[in-house]
C-alpha positions as CSV (number, residue, x, y, z in Angstrom):
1,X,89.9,110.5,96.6
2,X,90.7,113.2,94.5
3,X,88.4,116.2,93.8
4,X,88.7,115.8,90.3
5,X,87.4,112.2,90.4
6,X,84.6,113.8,92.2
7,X,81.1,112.5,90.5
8,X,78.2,115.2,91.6
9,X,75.6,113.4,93.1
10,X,72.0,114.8,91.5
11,X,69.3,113.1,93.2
12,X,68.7,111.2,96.6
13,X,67.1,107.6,96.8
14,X,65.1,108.0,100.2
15,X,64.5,104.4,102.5
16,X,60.8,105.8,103.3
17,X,59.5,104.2,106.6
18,X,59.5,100.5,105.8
19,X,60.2,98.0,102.4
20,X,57.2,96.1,103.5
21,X,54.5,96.6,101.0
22,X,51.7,95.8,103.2
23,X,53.0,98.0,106.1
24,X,53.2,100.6,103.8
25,X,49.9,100.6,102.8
26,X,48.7,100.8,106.4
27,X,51.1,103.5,107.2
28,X,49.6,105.1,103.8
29,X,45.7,104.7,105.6
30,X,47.0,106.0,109.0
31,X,48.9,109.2,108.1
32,X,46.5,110.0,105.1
33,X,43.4,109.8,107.5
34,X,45.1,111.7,110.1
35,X,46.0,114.3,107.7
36,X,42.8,114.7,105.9
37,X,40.7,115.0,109.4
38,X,43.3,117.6,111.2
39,X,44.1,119.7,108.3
40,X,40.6,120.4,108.0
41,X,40.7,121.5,111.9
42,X,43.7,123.7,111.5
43,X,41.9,125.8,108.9
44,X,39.2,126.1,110.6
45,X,40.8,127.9,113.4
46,X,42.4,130.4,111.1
47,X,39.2,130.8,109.3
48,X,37.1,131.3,113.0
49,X,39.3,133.7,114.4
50,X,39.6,135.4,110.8
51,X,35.8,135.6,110.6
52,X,35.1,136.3,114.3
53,X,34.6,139.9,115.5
54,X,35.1,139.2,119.4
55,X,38.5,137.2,118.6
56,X,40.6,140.2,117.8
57,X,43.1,139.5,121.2
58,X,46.9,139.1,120.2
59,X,46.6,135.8,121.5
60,X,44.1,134.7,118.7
61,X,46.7,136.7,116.4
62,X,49.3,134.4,117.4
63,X,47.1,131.5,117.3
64,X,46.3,131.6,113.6
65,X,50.0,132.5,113.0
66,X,51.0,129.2,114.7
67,X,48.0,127.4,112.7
68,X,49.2,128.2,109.2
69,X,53.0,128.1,110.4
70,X,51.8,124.5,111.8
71,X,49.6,123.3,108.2
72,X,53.1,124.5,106.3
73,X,55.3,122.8,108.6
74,X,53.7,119.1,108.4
75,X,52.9,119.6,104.6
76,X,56.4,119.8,103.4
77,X,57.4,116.2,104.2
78,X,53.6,114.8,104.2
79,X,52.7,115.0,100.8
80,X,55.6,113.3,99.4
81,X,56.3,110.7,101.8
82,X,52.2,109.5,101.2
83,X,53.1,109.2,97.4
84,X,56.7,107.8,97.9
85,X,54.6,104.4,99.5
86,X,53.6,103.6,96.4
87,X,57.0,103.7,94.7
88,X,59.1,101.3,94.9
89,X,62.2,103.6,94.2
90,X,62.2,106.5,96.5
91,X,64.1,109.6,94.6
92,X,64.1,113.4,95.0
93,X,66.8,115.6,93.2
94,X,69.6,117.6,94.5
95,X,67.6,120.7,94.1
96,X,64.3,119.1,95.8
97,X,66.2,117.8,98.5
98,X,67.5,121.6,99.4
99,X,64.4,122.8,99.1
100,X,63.1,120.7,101.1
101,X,65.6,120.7,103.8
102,X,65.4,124.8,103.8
103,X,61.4,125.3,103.9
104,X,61.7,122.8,106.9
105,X,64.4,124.3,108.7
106,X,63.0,127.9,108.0
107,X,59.1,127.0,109.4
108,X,60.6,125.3,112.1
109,X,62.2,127.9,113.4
110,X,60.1,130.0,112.9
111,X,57.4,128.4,114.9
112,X,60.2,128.5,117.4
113,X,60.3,132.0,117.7
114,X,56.8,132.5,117.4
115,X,56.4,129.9,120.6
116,X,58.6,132.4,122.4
117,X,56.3,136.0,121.6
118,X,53.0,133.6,122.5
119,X,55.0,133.4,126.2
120,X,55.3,137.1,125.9
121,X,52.6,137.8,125.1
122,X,50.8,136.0,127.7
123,X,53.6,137.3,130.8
124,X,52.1,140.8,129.5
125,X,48.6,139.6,130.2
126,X,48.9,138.3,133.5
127,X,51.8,140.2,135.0
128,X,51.0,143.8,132.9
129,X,46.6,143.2,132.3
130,X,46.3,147.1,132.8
131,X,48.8,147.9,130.6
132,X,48.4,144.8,128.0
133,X,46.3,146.3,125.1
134,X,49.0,148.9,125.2
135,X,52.3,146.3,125.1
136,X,50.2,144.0,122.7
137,X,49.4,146.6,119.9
138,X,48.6,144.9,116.5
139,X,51.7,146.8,115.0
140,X,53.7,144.9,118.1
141,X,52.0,141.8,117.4
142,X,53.2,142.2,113.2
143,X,56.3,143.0,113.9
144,X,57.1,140.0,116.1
145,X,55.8,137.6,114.1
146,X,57.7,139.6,111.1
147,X,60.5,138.9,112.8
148,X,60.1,135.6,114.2
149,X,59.9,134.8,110.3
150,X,63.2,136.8,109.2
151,X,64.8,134.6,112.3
152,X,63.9,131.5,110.9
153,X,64.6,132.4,107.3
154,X,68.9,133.3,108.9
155,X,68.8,130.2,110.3
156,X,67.5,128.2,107.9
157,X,69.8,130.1,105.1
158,X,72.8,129.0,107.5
159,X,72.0,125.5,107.3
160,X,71.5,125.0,103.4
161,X,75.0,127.2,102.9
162,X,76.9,124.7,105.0
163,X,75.1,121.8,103.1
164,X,75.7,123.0,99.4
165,X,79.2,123.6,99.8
166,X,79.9,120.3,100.4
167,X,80.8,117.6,97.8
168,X,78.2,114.3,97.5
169,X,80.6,112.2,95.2
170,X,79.4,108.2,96.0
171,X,76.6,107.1,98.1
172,X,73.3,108.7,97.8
173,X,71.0,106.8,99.6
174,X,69.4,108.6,102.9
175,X,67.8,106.6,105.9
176,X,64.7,108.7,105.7
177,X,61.4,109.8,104.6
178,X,62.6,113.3,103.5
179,X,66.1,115.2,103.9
180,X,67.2,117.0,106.6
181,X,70.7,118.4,107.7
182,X,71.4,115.0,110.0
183,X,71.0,112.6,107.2
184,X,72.6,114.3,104.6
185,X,75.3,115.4,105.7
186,X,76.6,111.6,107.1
187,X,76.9,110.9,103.2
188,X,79.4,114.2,102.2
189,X,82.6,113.1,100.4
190,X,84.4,115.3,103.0
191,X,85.0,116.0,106.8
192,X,82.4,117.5,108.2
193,X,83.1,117.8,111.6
194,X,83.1,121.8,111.4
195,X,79.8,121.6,109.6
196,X,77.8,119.2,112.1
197,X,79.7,121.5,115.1
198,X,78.1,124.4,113.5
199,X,74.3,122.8,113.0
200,X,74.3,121.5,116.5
201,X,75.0,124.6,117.7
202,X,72.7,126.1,115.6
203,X,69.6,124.1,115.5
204,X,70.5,122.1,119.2
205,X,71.2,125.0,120.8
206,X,68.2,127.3,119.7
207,X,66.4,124.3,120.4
208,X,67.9,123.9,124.3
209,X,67.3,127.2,124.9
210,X,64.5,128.5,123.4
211,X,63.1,125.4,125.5
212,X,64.6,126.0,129.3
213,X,63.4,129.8,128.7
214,X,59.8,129.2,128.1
215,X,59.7,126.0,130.7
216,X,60.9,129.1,133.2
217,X,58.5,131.7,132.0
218,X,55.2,129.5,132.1
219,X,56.1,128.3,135.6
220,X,56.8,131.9,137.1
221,X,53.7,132.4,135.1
222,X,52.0,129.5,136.7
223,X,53.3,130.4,140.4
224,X,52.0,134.1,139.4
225,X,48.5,133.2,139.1
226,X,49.0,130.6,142.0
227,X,48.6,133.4,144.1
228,X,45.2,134.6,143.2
229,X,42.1,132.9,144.0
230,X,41.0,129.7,141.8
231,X,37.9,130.3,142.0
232,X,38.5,133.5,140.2
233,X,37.0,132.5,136.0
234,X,39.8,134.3,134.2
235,X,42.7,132.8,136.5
236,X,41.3,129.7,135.5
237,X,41.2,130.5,131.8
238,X,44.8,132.0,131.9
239,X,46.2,129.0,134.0
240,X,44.5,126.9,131.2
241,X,46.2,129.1,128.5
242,X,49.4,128.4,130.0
243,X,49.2,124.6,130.6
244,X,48.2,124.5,126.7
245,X,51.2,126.2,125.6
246,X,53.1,124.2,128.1
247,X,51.6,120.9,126.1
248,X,53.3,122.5,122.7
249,X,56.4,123.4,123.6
250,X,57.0,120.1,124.9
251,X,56.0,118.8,121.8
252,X,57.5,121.0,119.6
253,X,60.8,121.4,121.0
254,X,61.1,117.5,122.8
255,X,62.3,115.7,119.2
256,X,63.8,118.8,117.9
257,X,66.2,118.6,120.8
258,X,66.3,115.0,120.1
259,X,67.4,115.4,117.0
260,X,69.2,117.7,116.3
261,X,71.1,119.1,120.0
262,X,73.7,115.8,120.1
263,X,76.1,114.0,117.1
264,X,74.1,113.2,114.0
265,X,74.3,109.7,114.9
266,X,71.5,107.0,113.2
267,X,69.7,106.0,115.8
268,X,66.3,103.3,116.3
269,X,63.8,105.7,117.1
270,X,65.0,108.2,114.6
271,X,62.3,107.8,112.1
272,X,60.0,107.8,114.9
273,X,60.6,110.6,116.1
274,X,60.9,112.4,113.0
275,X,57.4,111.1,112.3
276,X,56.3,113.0,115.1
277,X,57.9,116.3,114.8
278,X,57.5,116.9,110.9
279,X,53.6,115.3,110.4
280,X,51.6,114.7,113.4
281,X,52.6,117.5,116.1
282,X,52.3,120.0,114.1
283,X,49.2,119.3,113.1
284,X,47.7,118.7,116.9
285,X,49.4,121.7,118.0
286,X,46.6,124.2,117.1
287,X,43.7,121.6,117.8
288,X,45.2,121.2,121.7
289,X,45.9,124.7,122.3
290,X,41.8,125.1,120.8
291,X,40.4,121.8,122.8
292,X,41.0,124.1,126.4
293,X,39.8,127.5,124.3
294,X,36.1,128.1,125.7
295,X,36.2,131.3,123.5
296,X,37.7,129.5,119.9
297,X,35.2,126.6,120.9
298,X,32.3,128.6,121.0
299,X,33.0,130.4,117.8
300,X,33.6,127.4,115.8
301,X,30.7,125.6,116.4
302,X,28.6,129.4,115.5
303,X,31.2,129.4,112.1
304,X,30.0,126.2,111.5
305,X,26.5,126.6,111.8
306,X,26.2,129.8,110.0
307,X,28.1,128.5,106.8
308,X,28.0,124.9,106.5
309,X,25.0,123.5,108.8
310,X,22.9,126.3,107.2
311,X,23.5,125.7,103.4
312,X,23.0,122.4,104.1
313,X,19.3,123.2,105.2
């Protein structure tokens, strides 16, 4: 086809999760009530550790970081995809569709990065604890997390350059609840072999890696504080710290890797899987790390009693 018989495509007709009214109306219950009860939950432990004086570690730093990273993360594709099952015509425009596809990729890898300082910050608490308020500063602490942004925000500007250069001239229909890079670009009027090479190298590969480092630093952590006694209360705590991080990275990174670190090949569980790593991960990310928190725990339920339990009375 000729470029000049090119007709710019200007909005995407989505699939959603299922043509079955009915089963779209449960799906509608089911990720509405989960959303509604673990949103809640994820503000809450920003708003603790906020309002808390003894919370004021760089570990609760990070914490609310991954929180409101977490909230952003699952409420990018959530919103629209509970409003899309009651249209029966999916759409989103060309410029909502980037958008989209650029606040995703630019959370998500951002949480990636952050992932990786929460392992470094926790290798300077139990390999460094002398020395760790001095590693750790707050002005340490910004920066990272500063900069665990500005690394997602490259990556994600690296995607979205390699999707809007290329021409959409025919089909516009995407096998998906939102857009991302591995649906979009299967419908490009062009060759885009250099372009899929490039975002599996970018996004698979951060993904690989970013994963086989931290699985190596939490168990030389975990073999660290092995060594000490286990009947010792703050090995305990940090070996708890570490299995919860453990339970997140696995979470976060498992379907990223899925996704996006082989061929953008449509696959069964897609959608699945995709489910789980843009909605309901992110949002029991925070709430596992907090469920094995002693510390967060106790100064929830104070939180709670002093502002809503008491006004209540």
């Amino acid at each position: 086809m000729e470029p000049a018989n090119y007709t710019r495509v200007t909005e995407f007709v989505l699939t959603g999760l299922s043509q079955t009214r009915e089963v779209q109306l449960v799906l509608f219950v089911i990720f509405l009530s989960f959303y509604l009860f673990i949103l809640p939950g994820n503000i809450l432990i920003i708003c603790t550790i906020r309002l808390d004086p003894h919370l004021t570690s760089p570990m609760y730093f990070l914490l609310a970081n991954l929180a409101f990273l977490d909230i952003w993360y699952s409420s990018i594709t959530a919103p629209k995809m509970l409003i899309d099952f009651f249209v029966e015509r999916k759409r989103i425009s060309f410029g909502g569709c980037i958008a989209q596809l650029f606040f995703l990729h630019f959370v998500g890898a951002s949480e990636m990065f952050l992932l990786t300082v929460m392992a470094f910050d926790r290798y300077a608490a139990i390999c460094r604890p002398l020395h760790y308020a001095t590693i750790m500063n707050r002005r340490l602490c910004s920066i990272l997390v500063v900069l665990s942004w500005l690394g997602g925000f490259i990556h994600s500007i690296i995607q979205v350059a390699l999707i809007v250069r290329l021409p959409f001239c025919g089909p516009n229909e995407l096998d998906s609840y939102f857009c991302d890079i591995t649906q979009v670009i299967r419908i490009a009027c062009a060759n885009t072999f250099p372009e899929e090479l490039v975002m599996i190298f970018s996004s698979g590969l951060i993904s690989v890696v970013c994963f086989i480092a931290l699985l190596m630093s939490y168990a030389f952590l975990l073999a660290m504080l092995k060594k000490h006694s286990s009947s010792d209360e703050s090995t305990s705590r940090a070996m708890s710290t570490c299995y919860s991080h453990i339970t997140i990275v696995v979470f976060m990174f498992g379907p990223s890797i899925y996704i996006y670190a082989r061929p953008f090949d449509s696959f069964s569980l897609d959608k699945v899987v995709s489910v789980f790593h843009t909605v309901i991960f992110p949002l029991l990310n925070p709430i596992i790390y907090t469920l094995r928190n002693k510390e967060v725990k106790t100064a929830m339920r104070k939180l709670v009693n002093r502002y809503i339990l008491c006004k209540e009375k």
